[in-house]
C-alpha positions as CSV (number, residue, x, y, z in Angstrom):
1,X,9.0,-12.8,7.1
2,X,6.5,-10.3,7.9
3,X,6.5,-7.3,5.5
4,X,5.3,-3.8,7.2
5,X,4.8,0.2,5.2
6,X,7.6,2.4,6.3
7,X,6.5,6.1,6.2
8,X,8.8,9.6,5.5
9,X,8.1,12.7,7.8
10,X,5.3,13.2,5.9
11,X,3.5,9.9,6.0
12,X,4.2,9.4,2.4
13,X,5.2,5.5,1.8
14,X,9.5,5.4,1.8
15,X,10.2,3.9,-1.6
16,X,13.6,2.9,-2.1
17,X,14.1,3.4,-6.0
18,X,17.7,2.3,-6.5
19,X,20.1,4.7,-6.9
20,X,21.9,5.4,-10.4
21,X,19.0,3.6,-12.0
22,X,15.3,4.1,-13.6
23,X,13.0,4.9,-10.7
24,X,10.9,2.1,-11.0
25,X,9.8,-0.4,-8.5
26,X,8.5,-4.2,-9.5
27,X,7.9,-7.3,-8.0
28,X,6.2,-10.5,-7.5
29,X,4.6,-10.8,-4.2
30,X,2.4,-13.2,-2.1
31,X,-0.1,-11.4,0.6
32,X,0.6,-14.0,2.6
33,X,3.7,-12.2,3.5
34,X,1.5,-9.6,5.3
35,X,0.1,-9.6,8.5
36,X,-3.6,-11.0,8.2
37,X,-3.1,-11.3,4.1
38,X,-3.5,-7.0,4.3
39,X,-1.3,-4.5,3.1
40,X,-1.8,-2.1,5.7
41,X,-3.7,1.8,4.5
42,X,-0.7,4.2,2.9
43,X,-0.2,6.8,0.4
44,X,3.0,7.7,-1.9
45,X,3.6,10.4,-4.4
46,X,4.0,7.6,-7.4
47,X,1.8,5.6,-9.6
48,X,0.7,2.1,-8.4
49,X,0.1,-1.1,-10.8
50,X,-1.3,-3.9,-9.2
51,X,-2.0,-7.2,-11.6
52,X,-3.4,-10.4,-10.1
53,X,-1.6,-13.9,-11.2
54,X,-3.2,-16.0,-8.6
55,X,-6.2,-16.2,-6.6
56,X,-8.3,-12.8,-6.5
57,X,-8.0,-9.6,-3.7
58,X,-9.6,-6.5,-3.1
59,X,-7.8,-3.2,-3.2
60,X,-9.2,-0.1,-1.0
61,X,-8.8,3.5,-3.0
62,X,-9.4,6.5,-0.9
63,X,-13.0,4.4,0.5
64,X,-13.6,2.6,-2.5
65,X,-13.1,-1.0,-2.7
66,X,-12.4,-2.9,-6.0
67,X,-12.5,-6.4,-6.4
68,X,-9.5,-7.8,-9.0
69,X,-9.6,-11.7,-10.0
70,X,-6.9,-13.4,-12.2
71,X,-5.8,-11.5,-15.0
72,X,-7.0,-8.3,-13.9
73,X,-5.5,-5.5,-12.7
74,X,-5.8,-1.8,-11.3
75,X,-4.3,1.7,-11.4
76,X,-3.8,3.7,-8.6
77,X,-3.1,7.0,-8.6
78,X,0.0,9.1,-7.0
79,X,-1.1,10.5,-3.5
80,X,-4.2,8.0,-3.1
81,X,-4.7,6.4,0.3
82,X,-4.7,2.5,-0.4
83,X,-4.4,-0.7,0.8
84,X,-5.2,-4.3,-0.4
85,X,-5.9,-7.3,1.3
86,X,-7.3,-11.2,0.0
87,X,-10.8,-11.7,-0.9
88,X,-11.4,-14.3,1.8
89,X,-8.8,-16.9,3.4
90,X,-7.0,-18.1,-0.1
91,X,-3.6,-16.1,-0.8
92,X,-3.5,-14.1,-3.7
93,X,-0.4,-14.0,-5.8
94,X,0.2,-10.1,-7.9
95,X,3.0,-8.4,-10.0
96,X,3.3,-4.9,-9.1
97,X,5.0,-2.0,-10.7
98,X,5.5,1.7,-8.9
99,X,6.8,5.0,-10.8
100,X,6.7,8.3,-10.1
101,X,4.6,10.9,-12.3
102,X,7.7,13.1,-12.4
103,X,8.6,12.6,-16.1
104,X,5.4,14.2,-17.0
105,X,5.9,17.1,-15.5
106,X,6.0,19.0,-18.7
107,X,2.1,17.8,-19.3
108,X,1.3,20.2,-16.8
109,X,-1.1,22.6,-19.0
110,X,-3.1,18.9,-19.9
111,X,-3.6,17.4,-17.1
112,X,-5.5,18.9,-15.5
113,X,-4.3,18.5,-12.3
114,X,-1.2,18.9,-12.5
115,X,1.7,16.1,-12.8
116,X,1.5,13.8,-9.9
117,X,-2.4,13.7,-10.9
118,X,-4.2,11.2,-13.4
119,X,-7.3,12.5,-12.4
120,X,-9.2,9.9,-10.9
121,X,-8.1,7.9,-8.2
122,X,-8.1,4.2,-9.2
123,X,-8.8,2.6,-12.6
124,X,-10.0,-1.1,-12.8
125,X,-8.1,-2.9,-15.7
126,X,-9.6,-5.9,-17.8
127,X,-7.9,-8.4,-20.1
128,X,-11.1,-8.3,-22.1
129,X,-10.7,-4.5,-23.5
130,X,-8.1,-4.4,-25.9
131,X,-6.6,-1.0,-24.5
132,X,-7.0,-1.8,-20.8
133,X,-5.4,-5.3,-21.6
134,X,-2.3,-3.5,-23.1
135,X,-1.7,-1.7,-20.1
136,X,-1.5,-4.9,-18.1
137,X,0.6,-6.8,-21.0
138,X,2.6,-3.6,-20.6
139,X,3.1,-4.0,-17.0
140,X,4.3,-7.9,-17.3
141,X,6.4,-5.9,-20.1
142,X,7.9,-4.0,-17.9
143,X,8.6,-6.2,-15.0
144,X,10.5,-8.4,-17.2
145,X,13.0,-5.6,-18.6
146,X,13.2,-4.4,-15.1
147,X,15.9,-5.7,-14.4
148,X,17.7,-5.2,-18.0
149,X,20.7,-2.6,-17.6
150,X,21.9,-2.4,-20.5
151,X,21.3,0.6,-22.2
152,X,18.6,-0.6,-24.9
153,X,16.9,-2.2,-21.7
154,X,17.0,1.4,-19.9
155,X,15.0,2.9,-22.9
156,X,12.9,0.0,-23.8
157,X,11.2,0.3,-19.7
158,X,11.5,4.4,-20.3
159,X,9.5,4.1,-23.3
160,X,7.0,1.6,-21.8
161,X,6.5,3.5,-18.9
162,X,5.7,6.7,-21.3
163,X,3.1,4.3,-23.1
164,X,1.3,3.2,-20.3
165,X,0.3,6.5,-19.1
166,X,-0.3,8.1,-22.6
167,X,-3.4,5.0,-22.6
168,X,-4.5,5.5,-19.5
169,X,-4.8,9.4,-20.5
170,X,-6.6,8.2,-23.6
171,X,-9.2,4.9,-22.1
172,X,-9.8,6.3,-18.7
173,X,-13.9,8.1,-18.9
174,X,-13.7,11.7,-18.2
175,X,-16.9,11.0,-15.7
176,X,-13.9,8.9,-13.8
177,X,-12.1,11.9,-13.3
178,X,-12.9,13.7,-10.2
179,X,-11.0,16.2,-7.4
180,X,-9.7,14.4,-4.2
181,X,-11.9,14.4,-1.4
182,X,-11.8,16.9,0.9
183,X,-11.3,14.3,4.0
184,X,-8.6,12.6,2.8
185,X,-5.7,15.4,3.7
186,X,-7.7,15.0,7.2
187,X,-7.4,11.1,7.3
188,X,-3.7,11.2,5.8
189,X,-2.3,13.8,8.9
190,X,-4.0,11.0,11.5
191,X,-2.6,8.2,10.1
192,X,1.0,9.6,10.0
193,X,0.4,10.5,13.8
194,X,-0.6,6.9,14.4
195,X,2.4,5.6,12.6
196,X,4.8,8.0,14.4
197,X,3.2,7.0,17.9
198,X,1.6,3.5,17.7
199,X,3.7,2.5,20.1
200,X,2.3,5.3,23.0
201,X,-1.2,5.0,24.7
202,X,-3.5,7.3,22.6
203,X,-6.9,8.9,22.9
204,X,-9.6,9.5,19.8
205,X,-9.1,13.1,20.9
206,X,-5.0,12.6,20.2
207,X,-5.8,11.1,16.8
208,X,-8.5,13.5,15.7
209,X,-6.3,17.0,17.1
210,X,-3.6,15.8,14.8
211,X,-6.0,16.9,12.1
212,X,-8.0,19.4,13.7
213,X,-11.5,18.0,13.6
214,X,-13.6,16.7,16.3
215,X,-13.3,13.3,17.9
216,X,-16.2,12.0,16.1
217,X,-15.2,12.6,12.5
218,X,-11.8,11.5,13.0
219,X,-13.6,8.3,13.9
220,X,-16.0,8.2,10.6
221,X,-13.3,8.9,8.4
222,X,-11.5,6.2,9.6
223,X,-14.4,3.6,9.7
224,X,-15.6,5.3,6.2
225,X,-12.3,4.9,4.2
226,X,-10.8,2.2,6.1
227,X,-13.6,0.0,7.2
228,X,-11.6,0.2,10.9
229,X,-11.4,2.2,14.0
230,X,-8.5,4.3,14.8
231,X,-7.6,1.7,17.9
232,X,-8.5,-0.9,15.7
233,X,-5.9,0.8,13.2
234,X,-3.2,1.3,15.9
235,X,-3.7,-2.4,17.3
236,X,-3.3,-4.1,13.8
237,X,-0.2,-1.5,12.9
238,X,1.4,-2.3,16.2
239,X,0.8,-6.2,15.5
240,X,2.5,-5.9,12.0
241,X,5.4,-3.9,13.4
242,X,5.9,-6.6,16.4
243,X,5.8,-9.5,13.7
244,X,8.4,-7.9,11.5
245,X,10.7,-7.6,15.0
246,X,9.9,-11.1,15.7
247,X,11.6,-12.2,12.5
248,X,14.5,-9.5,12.1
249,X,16.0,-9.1,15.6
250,X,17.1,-11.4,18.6
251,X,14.8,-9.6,21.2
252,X,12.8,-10.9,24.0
253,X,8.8,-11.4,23.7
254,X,8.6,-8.6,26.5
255,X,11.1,-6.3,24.7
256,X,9.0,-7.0,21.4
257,X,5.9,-6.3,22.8
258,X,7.3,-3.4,25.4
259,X,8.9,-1.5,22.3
260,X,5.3,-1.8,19.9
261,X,3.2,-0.4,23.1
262,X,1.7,-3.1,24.9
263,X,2.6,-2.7,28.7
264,X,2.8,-6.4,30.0
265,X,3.8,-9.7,28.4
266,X,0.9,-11.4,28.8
267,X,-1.0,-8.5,27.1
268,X,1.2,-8.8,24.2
269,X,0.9,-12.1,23.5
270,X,-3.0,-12.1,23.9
271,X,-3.4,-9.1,21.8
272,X,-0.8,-11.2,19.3
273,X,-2.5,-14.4,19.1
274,X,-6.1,-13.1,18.7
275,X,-4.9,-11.0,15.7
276,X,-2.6,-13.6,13.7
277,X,-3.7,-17.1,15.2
278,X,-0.8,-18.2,16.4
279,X,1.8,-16.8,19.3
280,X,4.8,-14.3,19.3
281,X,7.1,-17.6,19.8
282,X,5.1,-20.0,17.1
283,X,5.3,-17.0,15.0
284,X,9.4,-16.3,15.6
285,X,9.8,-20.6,14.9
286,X,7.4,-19.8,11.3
287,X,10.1,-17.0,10.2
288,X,12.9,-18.9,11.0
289,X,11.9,-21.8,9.4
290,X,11.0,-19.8,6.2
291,X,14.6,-18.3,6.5
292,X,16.8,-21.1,6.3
């Protein structure tokens, strides 16, 4: 099954922290699960953990790309455009763990930023720095008590989640710490206005008045932090969107491809196969098969 980002009104990521219980998100995920082995670009107002198990990938931070082999892992700030996808054609196999910043609110005065902020946006992690390798033995920490309710468990994950920030506060280089860029409030208005309309026919123009700027810099913001165009974007979101239909819902190829904005079959199914490798049908059998 094909996993794809799901966006609020905002274009911030929706995050469905379970209700009743510590707002924390972990799992153990293959990119393979993903369209093309890629995460596609998003944002959310949370802290982001990624720690590779298998293989190697490289994660994209507001433009920046950082590589992460086995045993490595990276921080990624609250509100920072991202996206990750695997170095080359081997799948990558990571444990990742999302929180939000909230319970740090009354740092405020110290950091700087204020609370959803760590001040920089990513931070490469290594097993061979004592304090960097505590935040990832931290993470594996946490994933495992996740899913402890019991009361003792409850505190245990509070009290980790406390300690990994109080080191990243305390390892991460002041000369790390910078101010957002000014083209990333830009870039995040056109990509929620692709996300909300990916499946209508749109102009550079379209993409670029969502954030006010001329056609020309909404195309090198795009091609700067995402290494894409915004048609390129659009193509590859409405790809992902028509793979997850293909393996949650009983419609038609045509409906599939009508209802992700590609106006013929055959256009669909071109567009499909030179993207993935493999046809709208080949790819429905794939899900199936993984399904049962």
């Amino acid at each position: 099954m094909d996993l794809a980002i799901e966006t609020d009104s905002q274009g911030a990521e929706k995050l469905l922290f379970e209700e009743g219980k510590l707002s924390l998100i972990t799992h153990i995920r293959k990119l393979s699960l993903y369209h093309e082995k890629r995460v596609m670009p998003h944002w959310h107002n949370d802290y982001e953990f990624a720690i590779v198990r298998q293989g190697s990938m490289f994660y994209n931070v507001n433009g920046k790309d950082y590589l992460l082999s086995k045993g490595e892992g990276l921080f990624v700030d609250a509100k920072a455009i991202h996206y990750c996808h695997a170095d080359g054609g081997e799948d990558c196999l990571y444990i990742y763990a999302i929180f939000p910043p909230l319970a740090l609110s009354f740092l405020k005065p110290t950091l700087g930023q204020g609370p959803f902020s760590m001040g920089c946006d990513a931070f490469l992690l290594s097993s061979e720095d004592p304090s960097q390798k505590q935040v990832i033995d931290d993470i594996y920490a946490l994933y495992s008590l996740h899913h402890d309710e019991s009361d003792s468990g409850l505190l245990f994950s509070s009290a980790l989640m406390f300690h990994i920030l109080g080191l990243l506060k305390k390892i991460i280089p002041e000369e790390k710490k910078k101010k957002e860029d000014p083209s990333i409030p830009y870039l995040k208005a056109m990509l929620h206005f692709l996300n909300s309309n990916y499946d209508r026919e749109i102009l550079l123009s379209d993409v670029a008045g969502a954030a006010h700027i001329s056609p020309s810099s909404a195309d090198n913001y795009f091609r700067h932090f995402l290494h894409l165009s915004p048609k390129e974007y659009q193509i590859k979101l409405r790809v992902s969107k028509a793979r997850e239909l293909l393996a949650k819902t009983e419609a038609t190829i045509e409906e599939i491809g009508f209802q992700t904005g590609f106006n013929s079959a055959s256009f669909f199914i071109r567009t499909y196969k030179k993207e993935t490798g493999e046809t709208p049908l080949e790819s429905r059998k794939k899900a199936l098969r993984a399904s049962l």
